[in-house]
C-alpha positions as CSV (number, residue, x, y, z in Angstrom):
1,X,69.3,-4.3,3.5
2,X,68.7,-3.5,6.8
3,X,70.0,-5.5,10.0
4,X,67.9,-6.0,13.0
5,X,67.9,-8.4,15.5
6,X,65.1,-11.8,15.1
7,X,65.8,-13.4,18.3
8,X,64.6,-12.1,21.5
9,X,64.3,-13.3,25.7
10,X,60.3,-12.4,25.3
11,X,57.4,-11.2,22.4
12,X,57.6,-8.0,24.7
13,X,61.5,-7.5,23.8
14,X,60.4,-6.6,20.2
15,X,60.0,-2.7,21.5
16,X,64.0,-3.3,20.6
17,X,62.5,-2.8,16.8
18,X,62.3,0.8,15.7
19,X,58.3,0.6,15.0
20,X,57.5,-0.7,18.3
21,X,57.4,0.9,22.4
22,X,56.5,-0.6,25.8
23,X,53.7,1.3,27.4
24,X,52.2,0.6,30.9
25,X,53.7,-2.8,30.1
26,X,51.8,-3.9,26.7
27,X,54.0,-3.8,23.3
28,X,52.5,-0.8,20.8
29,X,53.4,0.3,17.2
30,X,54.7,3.5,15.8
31,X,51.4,4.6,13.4
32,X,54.2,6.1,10.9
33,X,53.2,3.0,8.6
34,X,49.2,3.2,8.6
35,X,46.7,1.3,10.1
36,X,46.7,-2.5,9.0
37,X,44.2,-5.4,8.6
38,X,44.8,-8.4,10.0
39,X,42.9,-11.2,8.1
40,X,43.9,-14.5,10.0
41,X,42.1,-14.2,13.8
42,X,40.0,-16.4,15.4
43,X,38.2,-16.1,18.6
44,X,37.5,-18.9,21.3
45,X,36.2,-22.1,19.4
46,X,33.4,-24.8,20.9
47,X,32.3,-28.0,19.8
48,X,30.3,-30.4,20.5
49,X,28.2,-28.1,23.0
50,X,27.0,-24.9,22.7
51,X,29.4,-22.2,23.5
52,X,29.7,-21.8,27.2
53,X,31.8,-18.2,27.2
54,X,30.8,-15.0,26.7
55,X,32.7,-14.0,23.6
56,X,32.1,-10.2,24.5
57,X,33.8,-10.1,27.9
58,X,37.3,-8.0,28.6
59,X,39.8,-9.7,30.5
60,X,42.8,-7.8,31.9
61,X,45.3,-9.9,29.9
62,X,44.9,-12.2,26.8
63,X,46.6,-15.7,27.4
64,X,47.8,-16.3,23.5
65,X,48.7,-20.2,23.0
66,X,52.3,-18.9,22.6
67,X,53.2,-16.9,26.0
68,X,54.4,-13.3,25.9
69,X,57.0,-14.6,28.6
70,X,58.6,-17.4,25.5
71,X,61.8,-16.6,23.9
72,X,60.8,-15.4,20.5
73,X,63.0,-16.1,17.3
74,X,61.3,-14.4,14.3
75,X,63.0,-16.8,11.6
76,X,61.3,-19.7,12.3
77,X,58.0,-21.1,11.7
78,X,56.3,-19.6,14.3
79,X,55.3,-22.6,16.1
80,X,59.1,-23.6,16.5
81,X,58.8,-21.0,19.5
82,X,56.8,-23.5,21.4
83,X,58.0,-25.7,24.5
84,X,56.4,-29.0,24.8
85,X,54.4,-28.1,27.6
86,X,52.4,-24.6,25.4
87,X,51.8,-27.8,22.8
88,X,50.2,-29.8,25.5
89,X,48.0,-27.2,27.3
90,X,47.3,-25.8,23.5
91,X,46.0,-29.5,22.8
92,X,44.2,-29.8,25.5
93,X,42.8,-26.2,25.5
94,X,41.1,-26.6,21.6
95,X,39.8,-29.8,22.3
96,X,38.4,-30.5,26.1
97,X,38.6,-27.2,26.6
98,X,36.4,-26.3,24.0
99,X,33.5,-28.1,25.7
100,X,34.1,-25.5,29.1
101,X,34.5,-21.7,29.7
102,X,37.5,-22.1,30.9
103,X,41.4,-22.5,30.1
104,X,43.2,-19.9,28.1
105,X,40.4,-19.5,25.7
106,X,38.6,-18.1,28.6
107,X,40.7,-15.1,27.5
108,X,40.3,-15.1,23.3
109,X,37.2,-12.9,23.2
110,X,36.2,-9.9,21.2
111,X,36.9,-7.3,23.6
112,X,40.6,-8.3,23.9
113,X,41.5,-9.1,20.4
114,X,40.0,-5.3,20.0
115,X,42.5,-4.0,22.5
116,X,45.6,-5.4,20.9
117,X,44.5,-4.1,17.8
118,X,44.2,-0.7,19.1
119,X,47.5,-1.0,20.7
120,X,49.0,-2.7,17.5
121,X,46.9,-0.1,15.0
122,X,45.5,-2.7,13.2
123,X,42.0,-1.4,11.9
124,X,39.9,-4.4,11.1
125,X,40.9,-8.0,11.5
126,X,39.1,-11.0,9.8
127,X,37.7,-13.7,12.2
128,X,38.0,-17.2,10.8
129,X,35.3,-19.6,12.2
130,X,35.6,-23.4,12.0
131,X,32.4,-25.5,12.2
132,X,32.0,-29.8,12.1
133,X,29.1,-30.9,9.7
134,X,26.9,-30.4,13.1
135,X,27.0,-29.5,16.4
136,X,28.9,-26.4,16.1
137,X,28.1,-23.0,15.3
138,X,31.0,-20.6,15.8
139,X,30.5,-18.8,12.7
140,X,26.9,-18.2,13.9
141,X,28.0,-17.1,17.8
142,X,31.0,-14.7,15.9
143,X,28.6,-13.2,13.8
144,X,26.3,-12.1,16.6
145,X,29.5,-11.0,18.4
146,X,30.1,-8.5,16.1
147,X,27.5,-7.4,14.7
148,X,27.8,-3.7,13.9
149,X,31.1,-3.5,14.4
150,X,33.3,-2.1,11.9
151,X,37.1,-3.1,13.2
152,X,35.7,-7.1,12.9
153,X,35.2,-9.1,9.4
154,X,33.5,-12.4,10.1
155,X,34.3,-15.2,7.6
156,X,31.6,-17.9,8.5
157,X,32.1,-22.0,8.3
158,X,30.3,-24.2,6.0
159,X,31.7,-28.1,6.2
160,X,31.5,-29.5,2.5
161,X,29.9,-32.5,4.2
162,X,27.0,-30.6,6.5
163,X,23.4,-31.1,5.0
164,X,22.3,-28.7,2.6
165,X,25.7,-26.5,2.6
166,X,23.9,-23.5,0.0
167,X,21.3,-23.0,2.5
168,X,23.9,-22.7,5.7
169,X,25.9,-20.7,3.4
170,X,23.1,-18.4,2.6
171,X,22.0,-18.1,6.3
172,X,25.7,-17.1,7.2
173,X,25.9,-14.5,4.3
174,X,22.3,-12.6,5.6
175,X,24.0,-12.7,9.3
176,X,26.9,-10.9,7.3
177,X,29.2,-13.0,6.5
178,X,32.0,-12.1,3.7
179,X,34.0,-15.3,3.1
180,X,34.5,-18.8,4.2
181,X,37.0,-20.8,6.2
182,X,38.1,-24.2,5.1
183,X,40.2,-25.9,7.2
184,X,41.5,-29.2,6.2
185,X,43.0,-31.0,8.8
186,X,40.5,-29.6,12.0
187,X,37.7,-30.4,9.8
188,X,39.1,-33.1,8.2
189,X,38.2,-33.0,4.6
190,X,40.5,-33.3,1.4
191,X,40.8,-30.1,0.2
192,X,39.2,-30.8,-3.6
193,X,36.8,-33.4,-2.7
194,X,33.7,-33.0,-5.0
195,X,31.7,-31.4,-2.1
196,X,34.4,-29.0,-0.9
197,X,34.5,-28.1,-4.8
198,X,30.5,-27.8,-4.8
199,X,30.9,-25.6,-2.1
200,X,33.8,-23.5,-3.6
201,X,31.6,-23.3,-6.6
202,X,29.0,-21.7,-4.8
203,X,30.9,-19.5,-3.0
204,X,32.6,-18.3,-5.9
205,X,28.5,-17.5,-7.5
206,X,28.4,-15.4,-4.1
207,X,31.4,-13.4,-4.4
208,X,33.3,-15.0,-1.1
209,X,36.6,-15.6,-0.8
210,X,37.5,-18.6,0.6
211,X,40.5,-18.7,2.9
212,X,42.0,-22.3,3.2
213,X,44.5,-23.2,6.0
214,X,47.0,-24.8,3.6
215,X,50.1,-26.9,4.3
216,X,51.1,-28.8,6.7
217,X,52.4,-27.4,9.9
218,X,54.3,-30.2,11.4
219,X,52.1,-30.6,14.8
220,X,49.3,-31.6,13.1
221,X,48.0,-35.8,13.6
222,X,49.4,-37.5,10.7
223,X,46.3,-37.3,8.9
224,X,45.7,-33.8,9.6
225,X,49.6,-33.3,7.5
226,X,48.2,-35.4,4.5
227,X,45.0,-33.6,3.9
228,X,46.8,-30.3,4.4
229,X,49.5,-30.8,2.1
230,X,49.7,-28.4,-0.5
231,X,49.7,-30.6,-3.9
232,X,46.3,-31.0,-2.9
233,X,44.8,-27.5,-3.4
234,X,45.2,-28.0,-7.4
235,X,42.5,-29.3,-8.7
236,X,40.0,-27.4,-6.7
237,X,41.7,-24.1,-8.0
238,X,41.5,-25.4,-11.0
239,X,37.9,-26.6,-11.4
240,X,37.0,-23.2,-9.6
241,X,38.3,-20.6,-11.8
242,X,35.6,-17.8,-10.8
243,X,36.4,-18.2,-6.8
244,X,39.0,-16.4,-5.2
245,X,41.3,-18.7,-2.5
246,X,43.8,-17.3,-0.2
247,X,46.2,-20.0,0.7
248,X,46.5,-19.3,4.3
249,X,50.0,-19.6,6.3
250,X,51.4,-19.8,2.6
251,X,51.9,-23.1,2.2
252,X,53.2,-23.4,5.9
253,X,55.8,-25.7,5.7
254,X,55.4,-25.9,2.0
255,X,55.7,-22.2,1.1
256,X,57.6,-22.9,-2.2
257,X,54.9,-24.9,-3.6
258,X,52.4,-22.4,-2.3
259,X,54.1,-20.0,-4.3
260,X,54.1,-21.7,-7.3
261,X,50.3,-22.3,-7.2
262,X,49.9,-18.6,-6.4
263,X,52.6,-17.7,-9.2
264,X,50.1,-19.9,-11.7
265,X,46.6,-18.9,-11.1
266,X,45.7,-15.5,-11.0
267,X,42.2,-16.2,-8.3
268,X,44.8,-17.4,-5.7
269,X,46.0,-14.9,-3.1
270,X,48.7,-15.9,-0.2
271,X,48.5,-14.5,3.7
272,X,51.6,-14.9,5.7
273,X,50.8,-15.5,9.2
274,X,53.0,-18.3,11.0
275,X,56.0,-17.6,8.2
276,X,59.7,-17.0,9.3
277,X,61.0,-13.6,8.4
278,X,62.8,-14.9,5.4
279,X,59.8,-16.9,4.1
280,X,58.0,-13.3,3.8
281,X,61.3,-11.9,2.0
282,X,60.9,-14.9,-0.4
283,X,56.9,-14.7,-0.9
284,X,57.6,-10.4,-1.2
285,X,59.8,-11.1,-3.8
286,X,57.9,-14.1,-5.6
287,X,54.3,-14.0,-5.8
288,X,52.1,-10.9,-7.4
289,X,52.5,-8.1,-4.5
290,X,49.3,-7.3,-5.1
291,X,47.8,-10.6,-3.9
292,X,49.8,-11.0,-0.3
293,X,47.8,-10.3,3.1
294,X,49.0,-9.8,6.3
295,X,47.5,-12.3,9.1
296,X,48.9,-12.8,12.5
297,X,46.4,-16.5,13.8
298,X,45.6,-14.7,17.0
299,X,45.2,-15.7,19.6
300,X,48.2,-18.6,19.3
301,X,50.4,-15.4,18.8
302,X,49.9,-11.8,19.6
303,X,49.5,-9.3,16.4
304,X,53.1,-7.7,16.9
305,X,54.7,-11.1,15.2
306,X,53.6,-10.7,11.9
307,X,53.8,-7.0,11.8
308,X,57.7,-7.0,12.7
309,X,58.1,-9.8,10.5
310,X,56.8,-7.6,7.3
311,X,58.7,-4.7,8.4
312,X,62.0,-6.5,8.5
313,X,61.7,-8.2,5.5
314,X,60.1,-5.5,3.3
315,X,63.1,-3.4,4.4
316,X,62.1,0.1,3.9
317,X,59.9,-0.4,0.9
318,X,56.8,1.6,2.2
319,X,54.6,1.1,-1.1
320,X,55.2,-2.6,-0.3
321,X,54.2,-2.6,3.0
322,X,51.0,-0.3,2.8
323,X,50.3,-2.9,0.3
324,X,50.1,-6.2,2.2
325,X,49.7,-4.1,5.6
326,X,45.8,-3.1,4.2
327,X,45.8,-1.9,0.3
328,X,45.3,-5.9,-0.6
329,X,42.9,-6.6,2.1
330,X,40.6,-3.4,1.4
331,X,40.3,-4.5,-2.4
332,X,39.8,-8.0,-1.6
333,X,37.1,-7.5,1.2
334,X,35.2,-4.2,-0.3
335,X,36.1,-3.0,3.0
């Protein structure tokens, strides 16, 4: 097995890794591996109002949630690498923030997630809206952000509780959306309540995958924790056998009993993003290789994170790695 370092001064110090340089001060990837997809990005979110920023504006630098400038250690949950004060202006940022256009999120716009993928060759990356039952559209503002674009996947937002979910869901899939984000503990619904199960059912009839957040992240309200948790994912894979789920983050804190759900049913995929390096050795060598997916939660990290991550723990095994770097992403999304 190979040795190389998971603690570093700054996210920029990770050029120390063989697969990565500093150029004109950004971080950039050797392209010996292939491109990759990232399925776990989001751009800026709004609630409550309409969204005051203009999601296709460039900005000379992206201000991630977790600072370049941060000491980074790779073998933690990833949001062990925040100081109080990120967790305050992060806070503050999704939630009165989301009613400006201003704060860091000022920053998390198309144009900049594209450049960090081009730096970072990741090919397409998957954009994960969140939506209330009303007042919120992001998935519909995404959608219309990239529209035509090939190196963006939109996976829209339908809350279990909105009215009439079939016919929002139906709107988002002819604006060209190809899955759906559930979020338990921002949207605050149990995972397999009948509704979320209704709608799982019908996205399973339209061929989406639904992506979950799943687990509890240990930030979270106390609330957010509970609904989260993973023994609550169950019944809703169960009662949904022709849907696919990917259990994003893994489980999170609970990545062995994410692993064992993803070890039982065969329509349940796991994506690694916020895992420590050795929770990707153990998920590599525990769950069906065929159904892991690489995400990275941009823009509370930058993509380099999860990318060194993989490449230290799949330790040389290039079939792996093309794998969960994009084979698994391209089947799953027809891409």
């Amino acid at each position: 097995m190979g040795e190389y370092p998971t603690r570093f001064s700054n996210t920029r110090e990770l050029c120390a890794l063989p697969w990565f340089d500093l150029v004109d001060g950004r971080l950039v990837r050797d392209p010996s591996f292939g491109l990759a997809i990232d399925v776990h990005t989001h751009l800026a979110l709004a609630y409550l109002l309409p969204q005051k920023l203009d999601l296709l504006a460039e900005h000379p630098e992206t201000h991630h949630y977790l600072p370049l400038h941060r000491p980074l250690d790779l073998d933690v949950y990833a949001n062990r690498n925040f100081s109080d004060g990120d967790l305050s202006t992060l806070e503050r940022d999704l939630s009165i923030g989301s009613l400006t256009a201003g704060g860091l999120r000022r920053t998390h716009t198309l144009p900049n997630l594209a450049r960090e993928m081009r730096d970072l060759g990741v090919k397409s990356s998957v954009l994960l809206a969140i939506d209330f039952p009303a007042l919120s559209d992001n998935a519909g503002d995404w959608l219309a952000a990239a529209r035509g674009r090939d190196d963006f996947v939109v996976f829209g937002s339908v809350h279990p509780f909105r009215r009439q979910p079939e016919r929002e869901l139906d709107r988002q899939v002819l604006l060209g959306a190809k899955g759906i984000k559930v979020h338990p503990a921002a949207q605050l619904v149990h995972p397999s309540a009948e509704r979320a199960i209704r709608l799982y059912r019908e996205c399973g009839k339209r061929r989406l995958p639904v992506l979950w957040h799943c687990g509890p992240v240990g930030i979270e309200p106390r609330l957010g924790r509970y609904l989260s948790a993973v023994r609550h994912y169950g019944k809703a894979i169960e009662a949904c056998p022709d849907t696919t789920f990917v259990l994003g983050h893994t489980g999170a804190l609970e990545v062995d009993e994410a692993i064992e759900l993803c070890r039982a049913h065969d329509n349940v995929w796991v994506e690694t993003s916020s895992q420590s390096v050795s929770a990707v050795r153990k998920i590599l060598s525990s769950v069906n290789q065929d159904r892991i997916l690489l995400g990275s939660d941009w823009p509370f990290y930058h993509q380099s994170m999860p990318l060194a991550k993989l490449f230290i723990a799949a330790d040389g095994d290039d079939a792996l790695i093309a794998k969960v770097l994009r084979e698994n992403a391209t089947r799953l999304l027809s891409l």
